[in-house]
MMTF fields as JSON, N, C-alpha, C and O atoms, coordinates in Angstrom:
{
  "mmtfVersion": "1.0.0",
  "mmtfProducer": "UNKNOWN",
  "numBonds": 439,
  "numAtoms": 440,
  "numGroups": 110,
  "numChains": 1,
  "numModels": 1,
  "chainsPerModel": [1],
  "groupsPerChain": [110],
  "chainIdList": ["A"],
  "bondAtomList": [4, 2, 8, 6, 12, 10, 16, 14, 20, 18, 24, 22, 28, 26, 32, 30, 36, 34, 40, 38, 44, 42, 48, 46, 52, 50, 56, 54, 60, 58, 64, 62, 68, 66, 72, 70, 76, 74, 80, 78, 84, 82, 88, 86, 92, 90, 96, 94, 100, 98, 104, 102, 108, 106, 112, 110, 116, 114, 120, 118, 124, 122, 128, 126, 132, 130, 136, 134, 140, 138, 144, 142, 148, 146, 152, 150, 156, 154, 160, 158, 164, 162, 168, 166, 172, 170, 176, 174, 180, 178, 184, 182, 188, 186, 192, 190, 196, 194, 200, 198, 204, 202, 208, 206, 212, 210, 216, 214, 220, 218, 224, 222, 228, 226, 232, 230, 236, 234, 240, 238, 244, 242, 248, 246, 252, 250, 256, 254, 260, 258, 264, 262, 268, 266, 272, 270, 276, 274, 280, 278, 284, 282, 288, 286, 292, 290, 296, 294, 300, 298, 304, 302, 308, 306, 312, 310, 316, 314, 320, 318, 324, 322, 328, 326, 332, 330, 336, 334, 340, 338, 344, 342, 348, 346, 352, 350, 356, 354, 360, 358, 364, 362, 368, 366, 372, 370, 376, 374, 380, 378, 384, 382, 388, 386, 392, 390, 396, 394, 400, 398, 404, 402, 408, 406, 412, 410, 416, 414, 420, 418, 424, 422, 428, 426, 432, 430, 436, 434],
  "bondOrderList": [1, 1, 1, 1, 1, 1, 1, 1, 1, 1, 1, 1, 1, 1, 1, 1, 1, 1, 1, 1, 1, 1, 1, 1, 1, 1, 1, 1, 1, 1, 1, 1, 1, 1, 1, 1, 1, 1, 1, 1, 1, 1, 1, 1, 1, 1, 1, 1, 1, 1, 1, 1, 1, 1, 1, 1, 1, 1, 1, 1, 1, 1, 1, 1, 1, 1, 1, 1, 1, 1, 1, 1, 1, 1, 1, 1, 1, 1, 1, 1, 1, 1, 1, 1, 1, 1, 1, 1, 1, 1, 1, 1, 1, 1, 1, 1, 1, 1, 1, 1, 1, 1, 1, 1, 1, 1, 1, 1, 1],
  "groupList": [{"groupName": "UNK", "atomNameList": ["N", "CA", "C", "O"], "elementList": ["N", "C", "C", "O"], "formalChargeList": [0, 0, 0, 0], "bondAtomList": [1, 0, 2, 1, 3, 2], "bondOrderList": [1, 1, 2], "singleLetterCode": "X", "chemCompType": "L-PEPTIDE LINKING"}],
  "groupTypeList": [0, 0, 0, 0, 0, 0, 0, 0, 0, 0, 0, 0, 0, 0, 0, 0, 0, 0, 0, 0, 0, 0, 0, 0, 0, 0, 0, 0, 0, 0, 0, 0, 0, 0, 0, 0, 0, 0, 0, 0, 0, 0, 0, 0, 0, 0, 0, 0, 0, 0, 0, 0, 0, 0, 0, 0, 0, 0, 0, 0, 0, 0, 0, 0, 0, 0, 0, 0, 0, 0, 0, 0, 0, 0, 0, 0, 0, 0, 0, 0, 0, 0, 0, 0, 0, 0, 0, 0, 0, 0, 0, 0, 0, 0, 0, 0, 0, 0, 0, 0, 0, 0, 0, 0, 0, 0, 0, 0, 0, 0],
  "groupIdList": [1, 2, 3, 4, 5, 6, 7, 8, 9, 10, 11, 12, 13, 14, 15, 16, 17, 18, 19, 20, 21, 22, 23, 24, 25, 26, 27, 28, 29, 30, 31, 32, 33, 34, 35, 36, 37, 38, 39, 40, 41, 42, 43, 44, 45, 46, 47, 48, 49, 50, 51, 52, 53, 54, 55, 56, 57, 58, 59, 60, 61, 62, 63, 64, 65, 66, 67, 68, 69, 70, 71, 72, 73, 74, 75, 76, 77, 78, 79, 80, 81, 82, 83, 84, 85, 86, 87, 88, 89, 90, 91, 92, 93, 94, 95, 96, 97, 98, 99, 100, 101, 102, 103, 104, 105, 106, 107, 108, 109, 110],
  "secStructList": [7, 7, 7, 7, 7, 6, 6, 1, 7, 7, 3, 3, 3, 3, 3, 3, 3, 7, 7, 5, 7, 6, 6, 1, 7, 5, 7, 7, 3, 3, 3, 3, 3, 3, 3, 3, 3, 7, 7, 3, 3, 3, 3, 3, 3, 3, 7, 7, 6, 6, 7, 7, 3, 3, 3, 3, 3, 3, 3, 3, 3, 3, 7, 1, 1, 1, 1, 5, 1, 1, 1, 7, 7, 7, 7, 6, 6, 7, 7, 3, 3, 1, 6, 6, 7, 7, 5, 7, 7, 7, 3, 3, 3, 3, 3, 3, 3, 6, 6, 3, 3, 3, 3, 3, 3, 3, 3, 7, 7, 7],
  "xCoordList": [-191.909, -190.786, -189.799, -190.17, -188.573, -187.343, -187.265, -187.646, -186.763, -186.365, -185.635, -185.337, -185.329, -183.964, -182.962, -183.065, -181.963, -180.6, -179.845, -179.499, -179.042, -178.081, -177.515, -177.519, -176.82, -175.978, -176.366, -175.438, -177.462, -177.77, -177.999, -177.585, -178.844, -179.061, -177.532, -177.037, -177.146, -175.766, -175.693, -174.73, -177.172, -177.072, -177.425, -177.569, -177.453, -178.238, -178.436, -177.784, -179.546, -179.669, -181.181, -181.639, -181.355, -181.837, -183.371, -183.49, -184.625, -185.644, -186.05, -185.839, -186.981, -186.566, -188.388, -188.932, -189.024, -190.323, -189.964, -189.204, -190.356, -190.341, -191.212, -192.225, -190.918, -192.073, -190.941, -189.721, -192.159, -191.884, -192.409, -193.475, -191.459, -191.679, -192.191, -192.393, -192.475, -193.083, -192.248, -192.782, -190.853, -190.211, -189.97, -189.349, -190.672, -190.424, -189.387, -189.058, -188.837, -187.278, -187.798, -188.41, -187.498, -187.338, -186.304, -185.147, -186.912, -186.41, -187.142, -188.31, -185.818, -186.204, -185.906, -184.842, -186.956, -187.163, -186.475, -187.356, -185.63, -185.588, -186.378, -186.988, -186.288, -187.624, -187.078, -187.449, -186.488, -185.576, -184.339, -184.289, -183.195, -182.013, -181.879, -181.373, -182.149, -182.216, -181.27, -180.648, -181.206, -179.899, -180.556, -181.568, -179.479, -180.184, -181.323, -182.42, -180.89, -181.814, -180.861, -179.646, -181.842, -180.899, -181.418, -182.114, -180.913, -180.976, -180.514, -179.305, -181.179, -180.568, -181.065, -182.246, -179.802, -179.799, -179.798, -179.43, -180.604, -180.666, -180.573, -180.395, -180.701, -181.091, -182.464, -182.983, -183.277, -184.125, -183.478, -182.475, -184.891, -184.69, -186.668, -187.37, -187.02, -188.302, -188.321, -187.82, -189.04, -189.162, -190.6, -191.54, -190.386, -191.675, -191.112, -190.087, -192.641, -192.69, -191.476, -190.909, -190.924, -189.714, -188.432, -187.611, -187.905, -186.961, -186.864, -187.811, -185.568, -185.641, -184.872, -184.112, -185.428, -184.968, -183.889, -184.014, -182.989, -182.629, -182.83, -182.985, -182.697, -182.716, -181.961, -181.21, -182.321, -181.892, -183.113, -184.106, -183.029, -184.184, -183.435, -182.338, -184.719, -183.975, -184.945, -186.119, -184.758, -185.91, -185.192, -184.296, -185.853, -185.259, -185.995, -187.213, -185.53, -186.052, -185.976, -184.882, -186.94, -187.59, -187.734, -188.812, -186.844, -186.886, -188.183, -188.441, -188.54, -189.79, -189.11, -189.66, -188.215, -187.595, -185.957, -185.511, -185.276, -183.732, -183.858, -183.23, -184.182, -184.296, -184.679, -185.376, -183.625, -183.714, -183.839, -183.188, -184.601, -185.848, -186.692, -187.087, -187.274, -188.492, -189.788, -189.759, -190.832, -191.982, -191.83, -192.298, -190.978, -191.193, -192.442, -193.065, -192.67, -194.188, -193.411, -192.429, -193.66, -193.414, -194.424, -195.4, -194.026, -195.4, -194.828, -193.85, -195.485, -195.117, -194.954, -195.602, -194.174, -193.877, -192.404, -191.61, -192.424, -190.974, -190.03, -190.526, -188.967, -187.862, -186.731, -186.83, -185.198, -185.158, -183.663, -183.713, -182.133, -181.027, -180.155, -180.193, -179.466, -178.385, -177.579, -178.062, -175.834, -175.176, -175.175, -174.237, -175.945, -175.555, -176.349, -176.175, -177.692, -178.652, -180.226, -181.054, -180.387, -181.949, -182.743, -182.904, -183.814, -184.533, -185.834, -185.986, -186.937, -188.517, -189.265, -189.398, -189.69, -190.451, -191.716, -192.676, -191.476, -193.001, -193.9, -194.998, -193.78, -194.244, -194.091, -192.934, -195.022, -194.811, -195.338, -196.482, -194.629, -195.286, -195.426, -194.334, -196.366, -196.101, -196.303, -197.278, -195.192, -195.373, -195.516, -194.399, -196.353, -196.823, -196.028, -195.658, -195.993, -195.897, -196.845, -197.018, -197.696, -199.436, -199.962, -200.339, -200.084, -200.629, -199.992, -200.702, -198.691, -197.592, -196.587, -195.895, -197.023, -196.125, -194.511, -193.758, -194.231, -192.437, -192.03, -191.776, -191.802, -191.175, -191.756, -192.759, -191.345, -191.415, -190.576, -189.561, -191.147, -190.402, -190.745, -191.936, -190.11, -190.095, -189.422, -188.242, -190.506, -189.715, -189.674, -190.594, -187.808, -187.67, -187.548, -187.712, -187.222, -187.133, -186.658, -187.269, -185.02, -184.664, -185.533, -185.085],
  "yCoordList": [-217.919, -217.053, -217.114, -217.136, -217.14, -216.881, -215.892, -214.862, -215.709, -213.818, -214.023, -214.931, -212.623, -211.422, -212.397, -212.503, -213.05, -213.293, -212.7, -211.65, -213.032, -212.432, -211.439, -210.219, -212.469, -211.163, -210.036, -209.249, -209.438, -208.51, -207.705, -206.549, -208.227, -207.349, -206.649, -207.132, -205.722, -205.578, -204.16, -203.705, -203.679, -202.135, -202.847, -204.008, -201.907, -201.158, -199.939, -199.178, -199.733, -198.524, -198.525, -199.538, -197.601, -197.072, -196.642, -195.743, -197.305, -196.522, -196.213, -196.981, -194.868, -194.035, -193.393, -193.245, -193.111, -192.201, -190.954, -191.014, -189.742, -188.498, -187.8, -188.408, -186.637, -185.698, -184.845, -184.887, -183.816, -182.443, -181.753, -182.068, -180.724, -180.554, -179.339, -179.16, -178.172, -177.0, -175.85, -174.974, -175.828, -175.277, -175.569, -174.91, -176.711, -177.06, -177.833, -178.611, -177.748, -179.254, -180.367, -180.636, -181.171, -182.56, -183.663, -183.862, -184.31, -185.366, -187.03, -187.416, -187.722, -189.183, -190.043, -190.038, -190.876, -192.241, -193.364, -193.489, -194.282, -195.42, -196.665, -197.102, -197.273, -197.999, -199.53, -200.561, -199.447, -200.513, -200.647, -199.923, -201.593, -201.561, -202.088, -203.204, -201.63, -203.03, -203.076, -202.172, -204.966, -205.421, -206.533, -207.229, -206.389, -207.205, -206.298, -206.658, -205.439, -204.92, -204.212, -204.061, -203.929, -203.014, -201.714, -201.782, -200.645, -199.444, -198.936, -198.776, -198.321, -197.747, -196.3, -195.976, -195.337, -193.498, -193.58, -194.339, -192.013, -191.532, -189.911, -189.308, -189.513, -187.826, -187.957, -189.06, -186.596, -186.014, -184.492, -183.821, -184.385, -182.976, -182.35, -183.178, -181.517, -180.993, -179.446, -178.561, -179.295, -178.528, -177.659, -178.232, -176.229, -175.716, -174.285, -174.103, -173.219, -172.273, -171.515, -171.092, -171.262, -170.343, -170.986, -170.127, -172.076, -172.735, -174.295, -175.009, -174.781, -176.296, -176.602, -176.019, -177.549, -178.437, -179.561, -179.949, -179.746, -180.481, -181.468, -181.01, -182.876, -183.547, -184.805, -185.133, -185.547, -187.446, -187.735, -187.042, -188.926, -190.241, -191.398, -191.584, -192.53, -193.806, -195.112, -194.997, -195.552, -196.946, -198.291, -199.053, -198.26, -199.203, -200.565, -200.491, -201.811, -203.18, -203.819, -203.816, -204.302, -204.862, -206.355, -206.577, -207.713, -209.012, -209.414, -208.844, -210.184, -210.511, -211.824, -212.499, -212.41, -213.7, -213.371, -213.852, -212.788, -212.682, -211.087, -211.406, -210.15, -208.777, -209.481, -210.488, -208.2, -208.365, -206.886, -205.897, -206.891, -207.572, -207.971, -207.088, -209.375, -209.662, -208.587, -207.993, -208.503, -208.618, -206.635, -206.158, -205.592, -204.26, -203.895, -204.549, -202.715, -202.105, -200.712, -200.22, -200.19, -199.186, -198.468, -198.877, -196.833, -196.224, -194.652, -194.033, -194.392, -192.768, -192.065, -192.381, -191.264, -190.387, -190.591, -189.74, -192.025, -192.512, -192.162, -191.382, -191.937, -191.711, -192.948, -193.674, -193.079, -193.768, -193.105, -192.081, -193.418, -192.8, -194.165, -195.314, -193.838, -194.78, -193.571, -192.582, -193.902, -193.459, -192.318, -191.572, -191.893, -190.296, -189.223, -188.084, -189.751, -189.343, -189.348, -190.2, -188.529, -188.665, -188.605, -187.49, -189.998, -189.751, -190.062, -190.875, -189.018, -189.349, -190.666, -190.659, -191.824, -192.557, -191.667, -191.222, -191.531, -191.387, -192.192, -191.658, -193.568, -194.768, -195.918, -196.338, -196.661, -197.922, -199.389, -199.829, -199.832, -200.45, -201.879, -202.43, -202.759, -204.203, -205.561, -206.031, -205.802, -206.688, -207.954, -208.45, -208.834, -210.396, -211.434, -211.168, -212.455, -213.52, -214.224, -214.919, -214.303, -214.877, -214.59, -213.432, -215.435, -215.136, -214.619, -214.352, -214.445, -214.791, -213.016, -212.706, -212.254, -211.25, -211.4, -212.236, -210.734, -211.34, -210.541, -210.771, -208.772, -207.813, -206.303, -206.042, -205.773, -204.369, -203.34, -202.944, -202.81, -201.335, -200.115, -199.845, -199.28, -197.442, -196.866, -196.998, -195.866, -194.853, -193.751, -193.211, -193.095, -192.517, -191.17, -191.052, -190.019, -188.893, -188.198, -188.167, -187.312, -186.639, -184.938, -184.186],
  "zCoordList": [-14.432, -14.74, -13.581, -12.408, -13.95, -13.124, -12.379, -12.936, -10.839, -9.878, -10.848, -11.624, -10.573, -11.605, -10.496, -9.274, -11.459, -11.139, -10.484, -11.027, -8.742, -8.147, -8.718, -8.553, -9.716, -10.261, -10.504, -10.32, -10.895, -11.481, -10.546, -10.632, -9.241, -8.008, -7.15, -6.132, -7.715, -7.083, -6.006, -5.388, -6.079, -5.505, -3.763, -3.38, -3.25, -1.403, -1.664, -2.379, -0.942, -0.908, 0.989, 1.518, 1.252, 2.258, 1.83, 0.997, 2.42, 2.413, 3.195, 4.133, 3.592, 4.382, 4.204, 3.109, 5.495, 5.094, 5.647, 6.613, 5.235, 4.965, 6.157, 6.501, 6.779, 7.604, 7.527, 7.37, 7.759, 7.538, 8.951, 9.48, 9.501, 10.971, 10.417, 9.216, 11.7, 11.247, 10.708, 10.028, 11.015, 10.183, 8.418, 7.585, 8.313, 6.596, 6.738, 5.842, 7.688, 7.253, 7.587, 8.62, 6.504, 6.307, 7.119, 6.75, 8.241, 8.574, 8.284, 8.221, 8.157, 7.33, 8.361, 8.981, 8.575, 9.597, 8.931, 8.081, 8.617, 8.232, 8.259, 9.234, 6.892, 7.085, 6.776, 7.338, 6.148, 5.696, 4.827, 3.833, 5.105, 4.652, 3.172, 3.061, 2.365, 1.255, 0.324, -0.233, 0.15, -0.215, -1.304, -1.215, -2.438, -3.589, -4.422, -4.849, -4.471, -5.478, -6.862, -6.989, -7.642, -8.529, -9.492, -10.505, -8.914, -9.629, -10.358, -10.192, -11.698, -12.926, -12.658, -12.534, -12.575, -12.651, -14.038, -14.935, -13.797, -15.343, -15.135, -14.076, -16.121, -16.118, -16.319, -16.492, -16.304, -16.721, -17.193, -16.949, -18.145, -18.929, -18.426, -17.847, -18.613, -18.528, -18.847, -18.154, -20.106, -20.811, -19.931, -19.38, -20.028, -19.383, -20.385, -21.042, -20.053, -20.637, -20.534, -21.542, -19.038, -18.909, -18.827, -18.508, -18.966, -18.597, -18.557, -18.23, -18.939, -18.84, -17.19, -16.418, -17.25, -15.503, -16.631, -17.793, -15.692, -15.817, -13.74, -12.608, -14.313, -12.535, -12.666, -13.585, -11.457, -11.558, -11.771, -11.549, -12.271, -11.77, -12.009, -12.536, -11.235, -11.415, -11.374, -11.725, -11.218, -11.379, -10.464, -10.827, -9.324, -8.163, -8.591, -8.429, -9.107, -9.177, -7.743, -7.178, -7.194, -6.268, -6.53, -7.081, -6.274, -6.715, -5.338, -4.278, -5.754, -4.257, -4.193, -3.322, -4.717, -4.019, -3.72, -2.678, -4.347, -4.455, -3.374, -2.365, -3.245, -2.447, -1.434, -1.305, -0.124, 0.84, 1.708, 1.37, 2.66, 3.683, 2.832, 2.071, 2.627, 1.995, 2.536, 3.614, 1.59, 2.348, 2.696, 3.73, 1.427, 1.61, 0.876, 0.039, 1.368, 1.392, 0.251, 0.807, -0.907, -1.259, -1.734, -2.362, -1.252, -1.565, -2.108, -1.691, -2.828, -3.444, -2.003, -1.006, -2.056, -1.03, -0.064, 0.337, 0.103, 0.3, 0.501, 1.313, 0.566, -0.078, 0.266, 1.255, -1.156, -0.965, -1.034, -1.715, -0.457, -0.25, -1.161, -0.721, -2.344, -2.805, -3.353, -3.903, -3.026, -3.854, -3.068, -3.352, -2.117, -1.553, -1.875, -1.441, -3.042, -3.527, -3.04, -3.36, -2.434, -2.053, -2.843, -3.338, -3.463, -4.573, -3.77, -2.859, -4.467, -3.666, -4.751, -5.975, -3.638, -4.792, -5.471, -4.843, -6.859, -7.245, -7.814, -7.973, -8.261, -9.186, -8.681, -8.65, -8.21, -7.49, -8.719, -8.609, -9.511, -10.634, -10.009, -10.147, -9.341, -9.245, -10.409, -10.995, -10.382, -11.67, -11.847, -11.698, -12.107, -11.679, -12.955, -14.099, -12.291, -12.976, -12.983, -11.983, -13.967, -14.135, -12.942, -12.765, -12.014, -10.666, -9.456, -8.487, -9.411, -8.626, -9.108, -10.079, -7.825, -7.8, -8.275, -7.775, -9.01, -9.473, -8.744, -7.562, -9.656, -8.658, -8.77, -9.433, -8.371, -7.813, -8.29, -7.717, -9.636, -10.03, -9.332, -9.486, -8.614, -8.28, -8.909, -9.234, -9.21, -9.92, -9.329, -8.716, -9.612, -8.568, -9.238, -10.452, -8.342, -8.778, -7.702, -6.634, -7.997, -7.263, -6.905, -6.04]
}
């Protein structure tokens, strides 16, 4: 199978790991710059007993030949900054070509 085509990889975005100091605020380490990838936003809706949520999500494609820094590590907990949006990875899907890693879906969630 073919990487996902240049063209298509048109986003950057920032990944970033997460700690939490003892006051509860959140500061983010940078982990890597990445270029050539491509992300699709969406909404969410979530229905619960007292109220609906509305949120973002998104689904970051990960090319393992066309994405750049080769050779990223993604893991739930993450976070990843595009667009001005801090989304937490929650879904790390790796997806093969017969034997041969292709790419790397996260799914994200603001």
């Amino acid at each position: 199978m073919r990487p996902i085509p240049r063209a298509l990889l048109i986003h950057s975005a920032t990944l970033a790991q997460a700690a939490t100091d003892a006051n509860g605020a959140e500061t983010l380490t940078p982990l890597a710059e990445l270029r050539r990838v491509r992300v699709e936003p969406g909404d969410t809706q979530t229905l619960t007993k007292e109220d609906t949520r509305r949120g973002r999500a998104a689904l970051l494609m990960y090319d393992v030949r066309n994405s750049l820094p080769r050779g990223v590590a993604f893991a739930a907990g993450q976070r990843v900054l595009f667009e001005g949006v801090r989304y937490r990875v929650e879904t790390v899907d790796l997806l093969y070509d017969g034997r041969r890693l292709h790419h790397v879906e996260a799914g994200l969630r603001e």
